[in-house]
C-alpha positions as CSV (number, residue, x, y, z in Angstrom):
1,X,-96.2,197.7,-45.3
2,X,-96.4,201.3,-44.5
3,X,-99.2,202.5,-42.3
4,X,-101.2,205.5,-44.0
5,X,-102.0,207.8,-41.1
6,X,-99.3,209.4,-38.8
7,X,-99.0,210.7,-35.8
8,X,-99.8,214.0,-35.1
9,X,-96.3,216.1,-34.5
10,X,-96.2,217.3,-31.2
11,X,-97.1,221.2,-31.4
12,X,-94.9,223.7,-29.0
13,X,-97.0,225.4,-26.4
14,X,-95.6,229.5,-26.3
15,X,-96.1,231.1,-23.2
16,X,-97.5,234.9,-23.3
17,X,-93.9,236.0,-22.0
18,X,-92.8,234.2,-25.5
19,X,-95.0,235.5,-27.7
20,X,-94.7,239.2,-25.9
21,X,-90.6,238.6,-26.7
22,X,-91.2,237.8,-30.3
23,X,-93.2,241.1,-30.9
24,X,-90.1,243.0,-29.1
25,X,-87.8,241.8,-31.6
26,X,-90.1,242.2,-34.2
27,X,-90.6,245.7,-33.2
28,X,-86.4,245.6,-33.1
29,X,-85.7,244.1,-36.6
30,X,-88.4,244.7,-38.5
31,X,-88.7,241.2,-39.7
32,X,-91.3,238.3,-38.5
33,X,-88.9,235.7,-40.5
34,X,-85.5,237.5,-38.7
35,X,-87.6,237.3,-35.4
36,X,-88.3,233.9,-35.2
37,X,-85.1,232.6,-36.3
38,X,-83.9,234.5,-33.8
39,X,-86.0,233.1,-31.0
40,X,-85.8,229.5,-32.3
41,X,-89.5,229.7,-33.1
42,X,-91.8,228.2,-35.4
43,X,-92.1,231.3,-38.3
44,X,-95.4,229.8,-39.3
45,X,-96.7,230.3,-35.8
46,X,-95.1,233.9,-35.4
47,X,-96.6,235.2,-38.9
48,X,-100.0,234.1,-37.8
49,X,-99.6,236.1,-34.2
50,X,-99.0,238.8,-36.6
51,X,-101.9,237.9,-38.4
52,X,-104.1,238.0,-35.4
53,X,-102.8,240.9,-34.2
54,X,-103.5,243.6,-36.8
55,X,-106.5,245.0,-34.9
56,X,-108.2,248.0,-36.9
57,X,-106.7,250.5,-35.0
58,X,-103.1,249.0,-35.8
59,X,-101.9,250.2,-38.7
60,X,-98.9,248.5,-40.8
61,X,-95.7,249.9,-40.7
62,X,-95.0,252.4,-43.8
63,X,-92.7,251.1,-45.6
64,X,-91.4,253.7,-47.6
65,X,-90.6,256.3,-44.2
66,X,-88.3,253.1,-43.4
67,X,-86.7,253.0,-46.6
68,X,-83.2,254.1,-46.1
69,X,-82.4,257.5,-47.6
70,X,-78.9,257.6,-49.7
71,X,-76.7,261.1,-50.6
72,X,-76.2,262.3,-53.9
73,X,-72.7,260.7,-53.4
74,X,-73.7,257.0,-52.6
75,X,-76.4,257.3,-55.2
76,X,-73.8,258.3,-58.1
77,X,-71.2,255.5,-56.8
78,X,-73.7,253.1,-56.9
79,X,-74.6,253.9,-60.4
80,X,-71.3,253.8,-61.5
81,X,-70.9,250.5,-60.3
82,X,-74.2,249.7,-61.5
83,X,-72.7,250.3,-65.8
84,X,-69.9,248.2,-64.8
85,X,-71.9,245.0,-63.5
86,X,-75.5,245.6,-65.0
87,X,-77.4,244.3,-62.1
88,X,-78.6,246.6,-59.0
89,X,-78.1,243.5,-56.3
90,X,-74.8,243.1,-57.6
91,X,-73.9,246.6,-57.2
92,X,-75.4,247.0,-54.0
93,X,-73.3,244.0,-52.9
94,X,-70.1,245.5,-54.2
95,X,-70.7,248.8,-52.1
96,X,-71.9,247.0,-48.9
97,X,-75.4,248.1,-49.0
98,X,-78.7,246.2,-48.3
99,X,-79.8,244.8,-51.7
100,X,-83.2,245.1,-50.3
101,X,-83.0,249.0,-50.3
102,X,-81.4,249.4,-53.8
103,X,-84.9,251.0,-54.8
104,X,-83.8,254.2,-52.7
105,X,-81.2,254.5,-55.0
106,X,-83.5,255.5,-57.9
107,X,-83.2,259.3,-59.2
């Protein structure tokens, strides 16, 4: 017969110098998921240190001034690439670009 409680998982103690690293590559890629694969740390645990952090007078990171800007060249491949395949990841695949930032591709 099966018991019906468990054992608590053990729970991995970070040291400040670990959690300080996390927020440098962070800071670095942009990405608490990236991060904490990474560092070989919990992603749970790093997107609550975020969590905690946001103090009032830290403001989130503006995504659109990080959006990548594209020239009228890449922008007119793209959409020539999009008629062919008729989906934007797809074309942003084919070119070599970050499907992520396909939006800056817009008009």
């Amino acid at each position: 017969m099966l018991s019906l409680t468990k054992e608590a998982a053990s729970r991995r103690k970070y040291t400040p110098e670990q959690k300080a690293q996390f927020f440098s590559v962070l800071d670095r890629c942009g990405s608490v998921s990236e991060a904490a694969a990474e560092l070989g740390f919990n992603q749970m645990t790093c997107y609550q240190w975020v969590h905690k952090s946001r103090l009032p007078e830290r403001v989130p990171r503006d995504r659109e001034a990080d959006q990548r800007k594209y020239t009228p060249a890449q922008k007119a491949e793209f959409f020539v690439v999009f008629d062919r395949v008729k989906s934007t990841t797809q074309a942003a695949r084919e070119l070599g670009l970050n499907p992520a930032t396909r939006a800056g591709l817009g008009p």
